[in-house]
C-alpha positions in Angstrom: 68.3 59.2 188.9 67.5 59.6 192.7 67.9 56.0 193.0 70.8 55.6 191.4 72.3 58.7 193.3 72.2 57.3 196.6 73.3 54.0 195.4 76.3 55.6 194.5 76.4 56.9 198.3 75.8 53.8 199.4 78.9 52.2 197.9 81.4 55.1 197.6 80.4 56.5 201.3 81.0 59.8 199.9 80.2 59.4 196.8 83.8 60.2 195.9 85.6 57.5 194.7 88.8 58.2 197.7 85.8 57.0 199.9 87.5 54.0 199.3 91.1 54.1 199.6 91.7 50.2 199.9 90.2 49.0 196.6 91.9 49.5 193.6 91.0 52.0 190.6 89.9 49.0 188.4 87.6 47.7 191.9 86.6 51.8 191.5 85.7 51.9 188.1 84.2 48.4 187.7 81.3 50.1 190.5 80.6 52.9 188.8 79.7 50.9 186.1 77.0 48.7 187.4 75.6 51.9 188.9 75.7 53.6 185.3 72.5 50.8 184.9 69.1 52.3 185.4 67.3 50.4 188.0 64.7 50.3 186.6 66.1 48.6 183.5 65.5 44.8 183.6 69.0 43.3 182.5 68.5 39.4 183.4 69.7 38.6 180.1 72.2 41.6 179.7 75.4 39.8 179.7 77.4 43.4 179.1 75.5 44.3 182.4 77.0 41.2 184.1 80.1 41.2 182.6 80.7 43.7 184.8 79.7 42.3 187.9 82.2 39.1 186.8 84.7 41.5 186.5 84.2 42.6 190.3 84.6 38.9 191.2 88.5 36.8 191.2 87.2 33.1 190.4 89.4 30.9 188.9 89.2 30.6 185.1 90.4 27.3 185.7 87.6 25.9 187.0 83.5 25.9 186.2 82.1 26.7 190.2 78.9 25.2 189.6 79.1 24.4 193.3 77.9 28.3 195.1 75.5 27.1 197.5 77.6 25.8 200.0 79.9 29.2 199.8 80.1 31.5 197.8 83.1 33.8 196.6 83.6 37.4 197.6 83.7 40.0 195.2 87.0 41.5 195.2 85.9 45.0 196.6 85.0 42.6 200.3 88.3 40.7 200.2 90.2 44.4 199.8 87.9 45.3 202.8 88.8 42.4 204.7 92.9 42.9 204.0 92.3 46.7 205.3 90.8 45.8 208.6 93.0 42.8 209.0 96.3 45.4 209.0 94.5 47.7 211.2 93.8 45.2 213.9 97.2 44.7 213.6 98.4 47.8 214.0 97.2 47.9 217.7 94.8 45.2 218.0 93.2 45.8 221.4 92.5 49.2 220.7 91.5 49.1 217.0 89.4 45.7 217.8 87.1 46.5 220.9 87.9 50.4 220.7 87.0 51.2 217.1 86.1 48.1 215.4 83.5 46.9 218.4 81.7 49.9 218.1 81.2 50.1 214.1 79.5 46.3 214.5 76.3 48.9 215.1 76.8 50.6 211.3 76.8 47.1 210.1 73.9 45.6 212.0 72.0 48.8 210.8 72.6 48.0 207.7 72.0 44.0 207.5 68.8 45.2 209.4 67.8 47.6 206.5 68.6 44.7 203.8 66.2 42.5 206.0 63.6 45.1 206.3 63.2 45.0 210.2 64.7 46.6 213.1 68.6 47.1 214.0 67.1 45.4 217.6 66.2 42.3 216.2 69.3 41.8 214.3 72.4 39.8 215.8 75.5 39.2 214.0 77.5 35.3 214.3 78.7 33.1 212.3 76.6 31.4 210.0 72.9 29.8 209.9 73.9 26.7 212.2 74.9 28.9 214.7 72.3 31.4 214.7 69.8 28.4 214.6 71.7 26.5 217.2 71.0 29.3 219.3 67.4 29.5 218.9 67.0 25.3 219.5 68.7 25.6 222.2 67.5 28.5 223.7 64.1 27.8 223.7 62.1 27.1 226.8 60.5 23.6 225.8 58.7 20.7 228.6 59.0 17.0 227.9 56.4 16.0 225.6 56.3 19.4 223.6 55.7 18.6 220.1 58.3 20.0 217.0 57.5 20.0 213.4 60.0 19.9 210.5 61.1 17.9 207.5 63.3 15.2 206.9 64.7 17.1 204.3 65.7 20.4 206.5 69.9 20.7 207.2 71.4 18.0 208.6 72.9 20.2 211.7 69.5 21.6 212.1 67.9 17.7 212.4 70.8 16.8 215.2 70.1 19.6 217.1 66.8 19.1 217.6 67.2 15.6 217.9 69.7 16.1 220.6 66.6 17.8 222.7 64.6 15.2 222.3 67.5 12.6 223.6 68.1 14.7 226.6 65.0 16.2 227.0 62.0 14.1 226.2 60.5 16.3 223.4 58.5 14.9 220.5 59.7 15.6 216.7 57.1 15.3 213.9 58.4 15.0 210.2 56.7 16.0 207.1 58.1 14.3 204.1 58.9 16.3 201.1 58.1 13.5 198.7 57.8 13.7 195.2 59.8 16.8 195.1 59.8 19.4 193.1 56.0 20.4 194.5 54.8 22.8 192.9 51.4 22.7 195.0 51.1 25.7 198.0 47.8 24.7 199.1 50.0 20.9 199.5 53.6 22.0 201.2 50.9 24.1 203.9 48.8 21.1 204.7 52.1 18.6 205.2 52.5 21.0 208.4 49.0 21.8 209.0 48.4 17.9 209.0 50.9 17.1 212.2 50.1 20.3 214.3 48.4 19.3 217.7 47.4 20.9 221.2 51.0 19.8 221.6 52.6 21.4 219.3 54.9 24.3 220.5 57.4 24.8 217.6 57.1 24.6 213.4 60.7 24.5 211.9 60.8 25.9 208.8 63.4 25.7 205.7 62.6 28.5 203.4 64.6 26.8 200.7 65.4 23.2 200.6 69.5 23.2 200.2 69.3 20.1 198.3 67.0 21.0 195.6 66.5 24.2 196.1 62.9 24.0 196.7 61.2 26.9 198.3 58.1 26.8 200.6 55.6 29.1 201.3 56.8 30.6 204.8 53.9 33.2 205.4 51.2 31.0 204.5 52.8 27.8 206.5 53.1 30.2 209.3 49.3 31.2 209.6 48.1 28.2 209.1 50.0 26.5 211.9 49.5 29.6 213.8 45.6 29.0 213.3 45.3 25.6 214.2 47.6 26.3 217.5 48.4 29.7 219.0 50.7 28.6 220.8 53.3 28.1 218.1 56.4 30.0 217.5 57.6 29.1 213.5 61.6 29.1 213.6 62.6 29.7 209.6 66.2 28.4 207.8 66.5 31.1 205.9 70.6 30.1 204.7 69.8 30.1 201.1 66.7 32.5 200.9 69.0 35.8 202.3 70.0 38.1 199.9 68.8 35.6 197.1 64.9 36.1 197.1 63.4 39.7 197.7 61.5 39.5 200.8 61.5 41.2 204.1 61.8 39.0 207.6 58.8 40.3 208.8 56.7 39.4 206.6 57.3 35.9 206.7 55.7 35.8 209.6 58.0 34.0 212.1 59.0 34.6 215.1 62.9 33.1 215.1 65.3 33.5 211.8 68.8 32.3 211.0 70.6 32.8 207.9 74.4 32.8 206.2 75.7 35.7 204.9 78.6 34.1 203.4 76.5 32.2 200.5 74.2 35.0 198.4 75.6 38.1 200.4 78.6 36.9 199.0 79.7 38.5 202.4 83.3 36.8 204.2 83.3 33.5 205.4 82.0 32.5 208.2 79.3 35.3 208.8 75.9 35.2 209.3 72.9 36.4 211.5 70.0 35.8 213.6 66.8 37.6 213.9 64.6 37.3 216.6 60.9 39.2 217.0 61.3 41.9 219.8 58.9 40.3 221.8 60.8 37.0 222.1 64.3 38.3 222.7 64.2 38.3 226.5 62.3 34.6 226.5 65.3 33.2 224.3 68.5 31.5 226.7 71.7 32.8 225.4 73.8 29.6 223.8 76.9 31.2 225.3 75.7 32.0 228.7 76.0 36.0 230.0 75.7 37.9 233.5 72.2 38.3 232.5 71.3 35.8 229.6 67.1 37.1 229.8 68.0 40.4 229.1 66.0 41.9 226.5 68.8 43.0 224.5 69.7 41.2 221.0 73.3 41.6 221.9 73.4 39.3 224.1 73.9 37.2 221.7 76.8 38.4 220.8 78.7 37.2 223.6 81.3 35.0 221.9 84.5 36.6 223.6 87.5 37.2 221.0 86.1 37.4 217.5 87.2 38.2 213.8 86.5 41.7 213.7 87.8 42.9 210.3 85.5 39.6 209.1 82.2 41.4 210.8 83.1 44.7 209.3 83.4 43.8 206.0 80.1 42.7 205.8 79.0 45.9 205.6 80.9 46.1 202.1 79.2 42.7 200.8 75.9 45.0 201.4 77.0 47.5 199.6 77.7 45.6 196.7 74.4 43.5 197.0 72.3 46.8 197.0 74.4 48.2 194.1 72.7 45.5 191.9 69.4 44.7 193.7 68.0 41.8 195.4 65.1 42.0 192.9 67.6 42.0 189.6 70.1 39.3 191.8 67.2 37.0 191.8 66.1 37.5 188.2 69.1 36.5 187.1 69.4 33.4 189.6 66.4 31.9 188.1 67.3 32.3 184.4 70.6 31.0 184.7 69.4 28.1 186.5 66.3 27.8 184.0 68.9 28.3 181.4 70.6 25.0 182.4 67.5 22.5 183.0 65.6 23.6 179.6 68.2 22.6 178.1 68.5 19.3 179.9 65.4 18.2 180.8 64.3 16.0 177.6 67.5 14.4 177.4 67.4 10.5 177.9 67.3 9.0 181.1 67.5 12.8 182.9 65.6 14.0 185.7 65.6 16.9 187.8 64.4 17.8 191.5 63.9 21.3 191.2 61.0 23.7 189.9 61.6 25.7 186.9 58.7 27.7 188.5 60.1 31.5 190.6 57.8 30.8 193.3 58.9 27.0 193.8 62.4 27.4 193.2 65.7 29.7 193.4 69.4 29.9 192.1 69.6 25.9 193.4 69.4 22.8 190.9 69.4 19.1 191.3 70.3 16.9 188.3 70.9 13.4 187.9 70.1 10.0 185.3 68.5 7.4 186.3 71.3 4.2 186.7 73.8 6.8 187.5 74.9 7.4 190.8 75.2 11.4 192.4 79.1 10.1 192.8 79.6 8.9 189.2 78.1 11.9 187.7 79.8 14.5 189.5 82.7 12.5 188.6 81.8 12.8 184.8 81.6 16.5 184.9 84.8 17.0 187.1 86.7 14.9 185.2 85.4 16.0 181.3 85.5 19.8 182.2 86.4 20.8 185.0 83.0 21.3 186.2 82.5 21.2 189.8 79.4 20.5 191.6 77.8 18.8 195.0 77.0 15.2 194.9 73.6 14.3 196.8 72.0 11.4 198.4 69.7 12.5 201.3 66.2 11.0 202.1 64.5 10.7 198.4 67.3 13.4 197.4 69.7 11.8 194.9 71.8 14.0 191.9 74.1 16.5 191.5 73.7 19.9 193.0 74.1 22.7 190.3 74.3 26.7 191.4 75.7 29.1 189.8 76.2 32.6 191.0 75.9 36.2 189.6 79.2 35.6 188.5 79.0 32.8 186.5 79.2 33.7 182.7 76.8 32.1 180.1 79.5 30.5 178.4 80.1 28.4 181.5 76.5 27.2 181.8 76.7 26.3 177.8 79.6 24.2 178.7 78.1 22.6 181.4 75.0 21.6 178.7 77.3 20.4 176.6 79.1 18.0 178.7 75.4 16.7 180.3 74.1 15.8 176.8 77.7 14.2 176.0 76.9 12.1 178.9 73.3 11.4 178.1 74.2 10.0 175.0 77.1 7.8 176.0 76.3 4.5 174.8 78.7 3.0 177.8 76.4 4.3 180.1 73.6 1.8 181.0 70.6 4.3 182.3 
């Protein structure tokens, strides 16, 4: 009951429901609802439970989204949030944007940095991942010859920008290769970094979850043991898909340099996102848009992007709201059945394969199909085209299939459609697997 009490705090303000005057009763109602849930309850297979949290979304009924990992949909309580700061910047926007607005970014970073279990002085708000990552490649002080690890299957924008360093500047990248994937091996995914650390080495990159596949690797344990070998390395982490979807907290992965997107399993506005950096290493990182004093030890500095989309930033803090409403712990829960819901289902059909662990600690919300003989193009054309069913086509490295997420919104009827339609394609005699 304590719990659920200062949930209800947490999203009303108040905890009356006027706390709220820009959502509508039904927006109202449908939150008292998911708070009338014990949390202690486990409801990853309650579909009354998430029923309601469906409700609290607008996606098309026209459509299957099986495609969430790139964006994801805002519950409508965010977008109300987003129209009610959007008219008062407009009612006087230089006083209501950097007199009002500019100082409630502070309520919001609070609360991001309660969400992400570390300090509101390590947390900086932008855009998405790229640019908070962006930042931190670019920022750091690195000598010709200084050794990087990562993967060739980390985000494309996250390979060009290091590669663009070692173009201009004479560093030296070392690749591990993700190959077979899933893996479902720690002690394995450790060593690929372990293996290519050096007295050189200054920097391990680290993607927490593979966006293809929607692998995840064992941050913490990569991050010692690199640390081990070579003191001298700082571990930079892509968190863009692990934020708000797996329950963890930043500092205990054990970096030292964080980006993630808020916009994906937030479910916060588009284009929002944040970067973390360790206390220690704030006045060390260059600003990527330069400052009178870009060594300051301040995480604002970071900030410095001139005009911005206020009313975007401060409903952020209403995605957060939401998100704790239901729980990180329950959010991811639910993630994995769904997903697991889809590849049991799938995975002894002819000629299928999958990419993806049906293991929690391997694996999140993300999954990569395919058949063998059948291109990622053809497929997603199959599903689009026989349902409605919208998903990401892949070919990356040894990455080839369809991308599959669904979201906390995505009803089991959807996912039972989407079986249907994969086993009518398995078993198309036209189809030479």
């Amino acid at each position: 009951m304590q719990r659920r009490n200062f949930l209800q705090n947490l999203v009303l303000g108040t905890g009356s429901l006027s706390a709220l005057p820009f959502a509508s009763q039904a927006t109202q109602q449908n939150l008292q609802r998911i708070l009338s849930y014990a949390p202690e309850k486990d409801v990853t297979t309650d579909e009354d439970y998430w029923a309601q949290i469906q409700l609290a979304f607008s996606a098309s009924p026209n459509l299957i989204n099986m495609s969430n990992a790139g964006v994801s949909p805002q519950p409508i309580m965010v977008q109300d949030a987003l129209t009610h700061y959007n008219k008062l910047c407009n009612e006087a926007p230089t006083y209501y944007m950097w007199r009002i607005l500019d100082e409630n970014r502070e309520a919001v970073r609070s609360k991001l940095a309660d969400l992400a279990g570390c300090s509101p002085e390590e947390i900086a708000i932008n855009r998405n991942a790229t640019e908070a990552l962006d930042t931190i490649i670019l920022g750091l002080d690195l000598q010709k010859g200084d050794e990087v690890v990562m993967s060739l299957q980390d985000y494309p924008n996250m390979l060009h920008c290091w590669r663009q360093r070692e173009k201009r500047e004479g560093i030296v990248i070392k690749y591990v290769n993700h190959d077979p994937l899933p893996c479902e091996d720690k002690d394995l995914l450790v060593k690929r970094y372990v293996d290519l650390v050096t007295e050189n080495t200054r920097i391990v990159h680290v993607t927490h979850m593979i966006n293809w596949t929607g692998q995840t690797l064992p941050v913490k344990a990569i991050s010692e043991a690199v640390k081990k070998k070579n003191p001298k390395i700082k571990v930079v982490v892509d968190a863009a898909h692990t934020f708000a979807q797996i329950a963890y907290k930043i500092p205990d992965l054990g970096c030292d340099y964080l980006g993630a997107s808020l916009h994906k399993w937030l479910c916060a506005p588009f284009g929002t996102g944040l970067l973390w950096v360790k206390k220690e290493h704030i006045a060390s990182l260059w600003t990527h848009t330069p400052s009178d004093n870009p060594l300051k030890d301040d995480i604002r500095k970071f900030e410095g992007l001139g005009t911005r989309s206020f009313p975007i930033e401060m409903a952020i803090g209403h995605a957060v709201n939401f998100h704790n409403a239901i729980g990180t712990e329950r959010i991811q829960k639910r993630l994995q059945y769904l997903k697991n819901y889809l590849l049991t289902r799938c995975i002894d059909l002819p000629n299928f394969y999958t990419q993806t662990s049906l293991k929690p600690e391997f694996s999140g919300a993300i999954a990569l199909i395919g058949f063998k003989g059948m291109t990622s193009s053809e497929l997603h054309g199959a599903l689009m085209k026989k349902a409605r069913i919208y998903t990401s086509p892949v070919t990356w490295e040894n990455i080839v299939g369809v991308r599959v997420t669904p979201h906390i919104y995505t009803p089991i009827k959807d996912l039972e459609k989407v079986v249907k339609v994969v086993q009518e394609i398995a078993l198309e005699p036209k189809k030479n697997h």
